[in-house]
N, C-alpha and C positions, 0 to 999 in steps of 0.2 A: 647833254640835255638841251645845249639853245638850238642847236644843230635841231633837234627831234622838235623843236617850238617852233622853228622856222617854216623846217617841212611839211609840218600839218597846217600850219596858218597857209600854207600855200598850194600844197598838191592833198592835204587830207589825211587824217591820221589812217585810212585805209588801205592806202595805198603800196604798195610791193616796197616802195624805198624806204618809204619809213619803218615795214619791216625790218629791210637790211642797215638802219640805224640804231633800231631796238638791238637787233643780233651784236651789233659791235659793242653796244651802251655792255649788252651783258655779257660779253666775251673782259672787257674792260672791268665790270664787276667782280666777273670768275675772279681775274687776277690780282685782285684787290682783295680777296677772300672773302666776299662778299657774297657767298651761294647763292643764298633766300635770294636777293635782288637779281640777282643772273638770272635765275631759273625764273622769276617773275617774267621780267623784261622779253625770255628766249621765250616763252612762253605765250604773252602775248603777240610776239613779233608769228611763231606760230599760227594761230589766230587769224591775225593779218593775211599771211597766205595761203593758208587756208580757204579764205570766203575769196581774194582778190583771184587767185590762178586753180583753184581748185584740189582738192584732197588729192589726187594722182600725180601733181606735179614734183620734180623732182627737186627742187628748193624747198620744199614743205618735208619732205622724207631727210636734206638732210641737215636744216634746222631742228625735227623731231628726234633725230640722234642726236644732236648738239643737246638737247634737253634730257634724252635720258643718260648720255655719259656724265651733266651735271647729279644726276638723281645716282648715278653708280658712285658715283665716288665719294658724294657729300650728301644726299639723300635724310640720312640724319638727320639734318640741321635745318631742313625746310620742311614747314607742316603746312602750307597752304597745298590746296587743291590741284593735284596734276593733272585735270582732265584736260585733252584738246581737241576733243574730235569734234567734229561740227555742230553736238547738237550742244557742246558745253558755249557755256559763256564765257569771256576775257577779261570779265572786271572782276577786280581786286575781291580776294573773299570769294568771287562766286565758281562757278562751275558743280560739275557733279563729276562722282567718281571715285577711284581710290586716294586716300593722303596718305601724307608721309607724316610720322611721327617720330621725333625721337627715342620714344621709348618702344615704338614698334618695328623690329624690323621687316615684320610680314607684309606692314604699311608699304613701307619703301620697294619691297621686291614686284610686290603686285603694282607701284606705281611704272617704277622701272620695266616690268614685261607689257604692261598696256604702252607706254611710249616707242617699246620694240614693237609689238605689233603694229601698232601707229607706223612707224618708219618703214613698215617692210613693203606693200602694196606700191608705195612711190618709187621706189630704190627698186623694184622688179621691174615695171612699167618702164623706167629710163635706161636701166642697166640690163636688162634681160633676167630670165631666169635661171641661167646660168656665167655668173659673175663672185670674184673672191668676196665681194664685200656682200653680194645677199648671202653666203653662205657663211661669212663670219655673224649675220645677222640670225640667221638660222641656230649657230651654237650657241650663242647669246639667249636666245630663246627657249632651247633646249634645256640648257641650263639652269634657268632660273623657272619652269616647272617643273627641273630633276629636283631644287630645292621645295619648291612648292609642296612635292609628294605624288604631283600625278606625271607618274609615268610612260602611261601613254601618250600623251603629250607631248613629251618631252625625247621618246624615241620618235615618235612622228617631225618630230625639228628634225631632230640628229639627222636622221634620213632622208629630209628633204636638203640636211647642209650639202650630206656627198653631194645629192645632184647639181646642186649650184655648183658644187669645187669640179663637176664635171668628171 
């Protein structure tokens, strides 16, 4: 945290570093079992690059998987607001979009598949469209509209996985 007090007192809480201080702060929370705070912290760091380097950039795609593998796993236990796409906001409580609710799991899937689509666009752009990891993003996606109920959707991943796996 004084690391993150320093940084902004100096280069600006906007800044791309202070992003990848947030990402540690919440990688260090993850392991602490601390979800809620990970997924805050990943989430604004998010944010951060987001508006500094742009939605395409490939630090943004795979900060935005770092954010939904916290929502796959531990999703539960954080009810604050997952949105992160440009037009959401980063402060505490706010944004728009799906939340996660302990007692919903439908919460969580749809915050979970909006964070995968989030991630895919960046992770195509750096990696190509034919890469293991866009096509593990693809089943990831697949998946969780095969849960959703829409099908089409969810074949339409499928089959854009092969093409990525080439």
């Amino acid at each position: 945290r004084r690391a993150l007090e320093l940084e902004n007192s100096t280069i600006g809480a906007s800044h791309p570093v202070a992003a990848s201080t947030l990402v540690r702060i919440g990688k260090l929370r993850y392991e602490m079992r601390e979800y809620a705070a990970a997924a805050w912290d990943i989430r604004r760091a998010v944010g951060i690059l987001r508006n500094a380097l742009g939605g395409n950039h490939p630090q943004v795609g795979k900060t935005t998987l770092l954010l939904a593998s916290i929502y796959e796993r531990h999703g539960e236990s954080i009810v604050t607001p997952v949105a992160v796409s440009s037009s959401s906001t980063t402060s505490r409580g706010g944004g728009s979009g799906a939340t996660s609710g302990a007692a919903d799991g439908n919460g969580r899937d749809d915050a979970e598949l909006e964070l995968y689509v989030d991630a895919l666009e960046p992770l195509k752009a750096t990696l190509g469209e034919v890469h293991p990891e866009v096509g593990f993003l693809y089943v990831k996606i697949g998946y969780l509209y095969g849960k959703k109920g829409d099908l089409n959707l969810s074949l339409l991943a499928y089959k854009a996985a092969l093409k990525a796996y080439g």
